[in-house]
VOSE-944845 format. One line per 2 residues: number of its first residue (from 1); their letters; for each residue x negated, y negated, z negated of C-alpha. Coordinates in steps of 0.02 Angstrom, whole numbers, plus 32768, in hexadecimal, padded with zeros to 4 digits. Each point is the difference from the previous one (the first is absolute). Layout:
// VOSE-944845
NUM> A> X,Y,Z ~ ... .
// end
This chain:
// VOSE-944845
1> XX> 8232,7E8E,805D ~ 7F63,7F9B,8010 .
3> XX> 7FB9,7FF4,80BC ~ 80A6,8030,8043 .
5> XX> 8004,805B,80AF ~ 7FBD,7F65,8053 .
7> XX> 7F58,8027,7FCA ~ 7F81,8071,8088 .
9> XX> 7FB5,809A,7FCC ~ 7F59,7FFF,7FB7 .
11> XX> 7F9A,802C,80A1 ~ 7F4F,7FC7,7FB2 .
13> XX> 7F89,80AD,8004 ~ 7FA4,7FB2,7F7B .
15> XX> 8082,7FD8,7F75 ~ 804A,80A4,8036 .
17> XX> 7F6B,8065,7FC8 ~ 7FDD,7F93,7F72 .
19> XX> 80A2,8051,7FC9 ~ 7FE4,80B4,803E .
21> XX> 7F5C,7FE5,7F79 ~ 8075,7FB4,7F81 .
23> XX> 8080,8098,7FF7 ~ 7F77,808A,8024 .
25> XX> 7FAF,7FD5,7F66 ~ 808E,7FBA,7F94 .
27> XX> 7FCA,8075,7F71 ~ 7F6B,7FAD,7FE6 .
29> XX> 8043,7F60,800B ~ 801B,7FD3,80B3 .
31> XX> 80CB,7FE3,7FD1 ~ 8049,7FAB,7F58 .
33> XX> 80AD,7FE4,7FD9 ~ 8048,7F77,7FA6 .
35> XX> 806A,8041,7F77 ~ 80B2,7FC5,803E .
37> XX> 7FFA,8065,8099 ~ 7FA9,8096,7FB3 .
39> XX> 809C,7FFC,7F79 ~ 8067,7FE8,809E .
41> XX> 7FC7,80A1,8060 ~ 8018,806C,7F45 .
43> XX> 80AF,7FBE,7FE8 ~ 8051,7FFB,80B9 .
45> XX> 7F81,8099,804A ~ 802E,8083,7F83 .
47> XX> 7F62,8077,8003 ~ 7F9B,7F93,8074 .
49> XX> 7F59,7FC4,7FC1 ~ 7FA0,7F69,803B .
51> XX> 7F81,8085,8038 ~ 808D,8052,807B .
53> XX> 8017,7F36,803E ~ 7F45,7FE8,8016 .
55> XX> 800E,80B1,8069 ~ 8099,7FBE,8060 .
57> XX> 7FA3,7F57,8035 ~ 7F5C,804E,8036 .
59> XX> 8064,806E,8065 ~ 806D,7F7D,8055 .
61> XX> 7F66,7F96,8026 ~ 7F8D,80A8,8055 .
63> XX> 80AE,8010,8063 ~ 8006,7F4A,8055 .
65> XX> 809A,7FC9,7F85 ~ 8026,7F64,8008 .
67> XX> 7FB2,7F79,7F79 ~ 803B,7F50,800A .
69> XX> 7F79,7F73,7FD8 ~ 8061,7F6E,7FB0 .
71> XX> 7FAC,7F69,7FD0 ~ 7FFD,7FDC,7F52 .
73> XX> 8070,7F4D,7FDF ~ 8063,8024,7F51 .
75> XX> 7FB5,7FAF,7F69 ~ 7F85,8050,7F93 .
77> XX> 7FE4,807A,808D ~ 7FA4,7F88,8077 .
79> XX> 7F48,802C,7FD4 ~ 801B,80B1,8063 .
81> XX> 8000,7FB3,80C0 ~ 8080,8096,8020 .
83> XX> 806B,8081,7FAB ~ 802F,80B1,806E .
85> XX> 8094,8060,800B ~ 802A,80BD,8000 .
87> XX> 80B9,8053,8037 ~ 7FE5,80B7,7FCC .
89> XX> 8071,808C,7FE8 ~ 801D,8033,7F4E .
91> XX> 8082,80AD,7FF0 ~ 804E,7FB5,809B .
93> XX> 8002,7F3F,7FBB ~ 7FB3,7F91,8041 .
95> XX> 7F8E,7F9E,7F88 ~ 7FB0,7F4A,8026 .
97> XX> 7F5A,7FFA,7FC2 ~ 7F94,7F57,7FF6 .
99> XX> 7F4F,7FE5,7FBC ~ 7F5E,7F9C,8006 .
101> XX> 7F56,8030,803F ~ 7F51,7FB6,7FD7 .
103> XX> 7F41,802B,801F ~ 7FA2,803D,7F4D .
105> XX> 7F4D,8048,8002 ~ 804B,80B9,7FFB .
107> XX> 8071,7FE8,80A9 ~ 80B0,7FB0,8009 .
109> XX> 8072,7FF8,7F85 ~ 80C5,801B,802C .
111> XX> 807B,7FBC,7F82 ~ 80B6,803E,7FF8 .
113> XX> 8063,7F5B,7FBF ~ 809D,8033,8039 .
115> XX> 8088,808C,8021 ~ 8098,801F,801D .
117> XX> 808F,8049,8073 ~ 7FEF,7FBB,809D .
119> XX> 8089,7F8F,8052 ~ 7FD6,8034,80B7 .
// end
């Protein structure tokens, strides 16, 4: 898993409500998913929407879960300065969910790039 347990928390107040924003208002935009893990969550998640995920995340960021901060080093990736990582509880699995934030003119914008079961 990218970032790894070696990583800190996220402890930054101000990244942390950038995302609060982000999944508060992901149905007007606030949260896009690339397609991959979007077919991901339909295929593995039977029944679980993207919305459900979006619900999940906001909920484990109000509640002080733990995001990791990774800086961004693989190829093609490099132009976000950092990518952020989810563990959240799925049906009782544990799901591994990375994505990408920047700054637009209507608030941040949280990209989901990547899911899947988590290895810790």
């Amino acid at each position: 898993m990218p970032g790894g347990d070696s990583m800190p928390p996220l402890r930054d107040h101000e990244i942390l409500q950038k995302f609060r924003n982000a999944f508060q208002y992901a149905t007007s935009g606030g949260v896009t998913w690339k397609q991959v893990p979007a077919e991901w969550i339909r295929k593995e998640l039977e029944g679980v929407t993207t919305k459900a995920i979006n619900e999940l995340l906001l909920e484990h960021v109000r509640g002080g879960g733990e995001i990791k901060q990774v800086s961004e080093t693989r190829e093609g990736w490099k132009h976000y300065q950092y990518h952020y990582d989810f563990i959240i509880t799925v049906d009782d699995k544990r799901i591994y969910v990375e994505t990408t934030m920047h700054d637009t003119k209507m608030g941040p914008t949280v990209t989901v790039v990547n899911v899947h079961y988590s290895c810790t």
